[in-house]
C-alpha positions, -999 to +999 in steps of 0.1 A: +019+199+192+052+183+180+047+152+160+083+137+148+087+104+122+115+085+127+126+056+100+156+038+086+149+023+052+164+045+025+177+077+018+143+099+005+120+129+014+088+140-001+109+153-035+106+117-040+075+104-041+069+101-077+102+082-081+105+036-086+121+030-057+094+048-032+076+018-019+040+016-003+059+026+033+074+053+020+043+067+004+027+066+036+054+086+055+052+109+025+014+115+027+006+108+056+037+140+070+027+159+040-011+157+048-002+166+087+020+195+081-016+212+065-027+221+100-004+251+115-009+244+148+010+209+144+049+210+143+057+182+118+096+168+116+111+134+100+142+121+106+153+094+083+186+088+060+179+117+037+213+136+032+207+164+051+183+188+063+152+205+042+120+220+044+095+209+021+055+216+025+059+228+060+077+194+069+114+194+084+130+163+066+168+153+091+188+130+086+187+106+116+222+109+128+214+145+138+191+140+167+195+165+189+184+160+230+170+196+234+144+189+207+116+166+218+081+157+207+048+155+219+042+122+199+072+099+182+061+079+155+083+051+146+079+033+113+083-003+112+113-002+136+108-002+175+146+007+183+141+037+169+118+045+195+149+059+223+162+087+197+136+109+216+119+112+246+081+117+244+050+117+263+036+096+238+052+064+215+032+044+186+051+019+163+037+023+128+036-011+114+033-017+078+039-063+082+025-092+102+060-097+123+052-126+142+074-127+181+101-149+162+111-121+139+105-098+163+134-112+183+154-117+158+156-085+144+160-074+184+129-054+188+117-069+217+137-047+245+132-016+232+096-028+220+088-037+260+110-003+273+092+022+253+053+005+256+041+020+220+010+015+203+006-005+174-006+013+141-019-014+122-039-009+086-062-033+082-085-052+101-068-086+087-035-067+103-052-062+134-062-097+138-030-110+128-010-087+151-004-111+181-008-101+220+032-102+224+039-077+196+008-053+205+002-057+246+004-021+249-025-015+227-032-016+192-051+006+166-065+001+130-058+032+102-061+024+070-040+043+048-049+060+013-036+062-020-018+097-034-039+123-048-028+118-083-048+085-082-076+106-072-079+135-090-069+111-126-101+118-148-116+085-155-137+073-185-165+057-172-174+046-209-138+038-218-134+000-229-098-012-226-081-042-243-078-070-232-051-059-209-046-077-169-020-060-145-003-070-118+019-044-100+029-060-067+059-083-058+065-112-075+066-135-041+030-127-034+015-159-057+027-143-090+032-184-092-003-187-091-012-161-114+008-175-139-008-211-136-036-196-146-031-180-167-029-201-201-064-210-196-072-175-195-054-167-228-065-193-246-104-188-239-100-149-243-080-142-273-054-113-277-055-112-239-022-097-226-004-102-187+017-070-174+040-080-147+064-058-124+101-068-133+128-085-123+114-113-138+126-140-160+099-148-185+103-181-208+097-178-241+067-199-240+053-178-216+059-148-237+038-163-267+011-162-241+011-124-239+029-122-208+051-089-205+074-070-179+062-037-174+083-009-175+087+001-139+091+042-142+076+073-123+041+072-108+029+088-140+044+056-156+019+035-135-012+058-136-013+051-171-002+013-172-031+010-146-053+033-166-050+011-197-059-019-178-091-035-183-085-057-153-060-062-119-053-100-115-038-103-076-046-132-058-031-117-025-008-130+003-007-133+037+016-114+039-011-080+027-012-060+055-033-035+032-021-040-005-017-007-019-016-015-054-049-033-051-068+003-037-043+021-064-066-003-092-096+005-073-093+044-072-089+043-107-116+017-115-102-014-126-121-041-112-098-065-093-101-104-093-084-117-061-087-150-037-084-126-009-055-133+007-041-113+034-057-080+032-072-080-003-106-093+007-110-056+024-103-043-007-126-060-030-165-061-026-175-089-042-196-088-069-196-050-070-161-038-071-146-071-083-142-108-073-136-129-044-127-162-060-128-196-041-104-213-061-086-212-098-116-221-118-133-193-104-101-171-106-098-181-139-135-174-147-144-144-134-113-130-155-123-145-188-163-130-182-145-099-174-125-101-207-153-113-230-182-095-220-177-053-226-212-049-205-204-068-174-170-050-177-190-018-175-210-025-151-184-030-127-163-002-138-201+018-131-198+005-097-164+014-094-169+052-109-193+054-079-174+045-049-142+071-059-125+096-035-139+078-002-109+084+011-077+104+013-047+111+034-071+139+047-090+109+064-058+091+072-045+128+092-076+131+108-081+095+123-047+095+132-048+129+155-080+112+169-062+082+175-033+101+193-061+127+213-081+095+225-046+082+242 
């Protein structure tokens, strides 16, 4: 069987994955083409705007402009971007989607036509996505795979008796209620002492902020994050609507940080409250379950126990094998 990718975001392959500017749908393509290409009875290509053609892990990376009409797949997988769905024909179309896109954006980004001339099925990755995914943008059917995070998040040797500073991270974008965050976040400082805030950059702290123990992190390699998240007593990420799975929230949680959220979007499927972290109400309770989580080295560990125990549940093995049921049962 043939399965082919098809995206048009940036120029990358799989070489890349460890690099800054591989976001959370580029990992997925990454992993999830990577994880495929495992079984050799599956033909896996991706067309995309790398430069030109490789071979890497059994995948065949093209750039998209060399799309050839002899060569067509069993199954077309199109990420994010339904007009990419005529560069082949296939027995089989399903649009990978990795945002809410309500009908107006839909249309304005002219999806629509080739959305309603192809008739694919929605890959959605959450069941907050799913829910939020509206009949006009899904009428051809719709199905839930939740994705995974990369396999150096879960083979990273955690210390279940390690104690970090007081040290909270937050490694998503800074229009998903950073603003928030930082409203909180004096309180916090001032009721846990020597308590530091690592932000992603671009970002314009203030001074005053500063003197509160806000910082940029230094956005590097994967490596780079592994061990900003490692260090990291806590993940302070009050979600958006705009979570359609939050990736940097089950990065945390792979690696046991317990996260303190509002759930928002997609981030109350990541969190089990009480257990894995905390669903707060509002910002008292944000602010809170932070400072308790701070303060109190036991309950820290406790949760961080919980955490330990709940590891490698799932991979982009999972995420391969779901999807080839989802395309079999179609």
């Amino acid at each position: 069987m043939k399965i082919y990718f098809v995206e048009k975001t940036i120029p990358f392959n799989s070489l890349d994955i460890d690099k800054p500017f591989i976001g959370g749908s580029e990992k997925t393509l990454i992993n999830i083409s990577n994880e495929l290409a495992n079984d050799k009875s599956l033909i896996i290509k991706v067309f995309n705007l790398t430069s030109k053609k490789n071979i890497i892990k059994n995948v065949e990376w093209n750039n998209i402009n060399n799309v050839s009409s002899n060569d067509q797949p069993d199954i077309l997988i199109s990420m994010s971007d339904a007009n990419l769905l005529s560069l082949f024909r296939s027995k089989k179309k399903y649009l990978w989607s990795h945002s809410i896109q309500p009908i107006e954006k839909f249309i304005r980004k002219k999806q629509l036509y080739q959305f309603i001339k192809n008739k694919p099925i929605m890959i959605l990755e959450s069941n907050y996505h799913y829910k939020k995914r509206n009949f006009f943008t899904s009428m051809f059917g719709k199905k839930i795979l939740p994705i995974a995070v990369d396999y150096d998040f879960i083979n990273f040797k955690v210390d279940e008796k390690f104690v970090p500073n007081k040290k909270a991270i937050f490694t998503t974008r800074s229009d998903r209620n950073l603003e928030f965050l930082l409203n909180c976040w004096p309180t916090i400082n001032f009721k846990s002492k020597k308590s530091s805030l690592y932000i992603n950059p671009p970002f314009n702290l203030t001074n005053e902020q500063k003197k509160l123990g806000i910082k940029l992190r230094s956005k590097g390699n994967k490596s780079d994050l592994i061990n900003d998240l490692a260090t990291s007593r806590i993940m302070l990420n009050p979600g958006h609507k705009g979570e359609v799975f939050c990736l940097a929230a089950e990065e945390a949680r792979e690696l046991c940080i317990p996260i303190v959220t509002l759930g928002i979007g997609a981030l109350k499927e990541r969190v089990e409250h009480g257990v894995t972290g905390f669903i707060a109400k509002n910002s008292d309770e944000f602010i809170n379950y932070t400072i308790k989580i701070f303060n109190d080295d036991n309950f820290y560990l406790n949760i961080k126990k919980n955490l330990m125990k709940k590891r490698n549940f799932r991979s982009y093995k999972n995420v391969a094998k779901d999807l080839l049921h989802i395309i079999n049962e179609n």
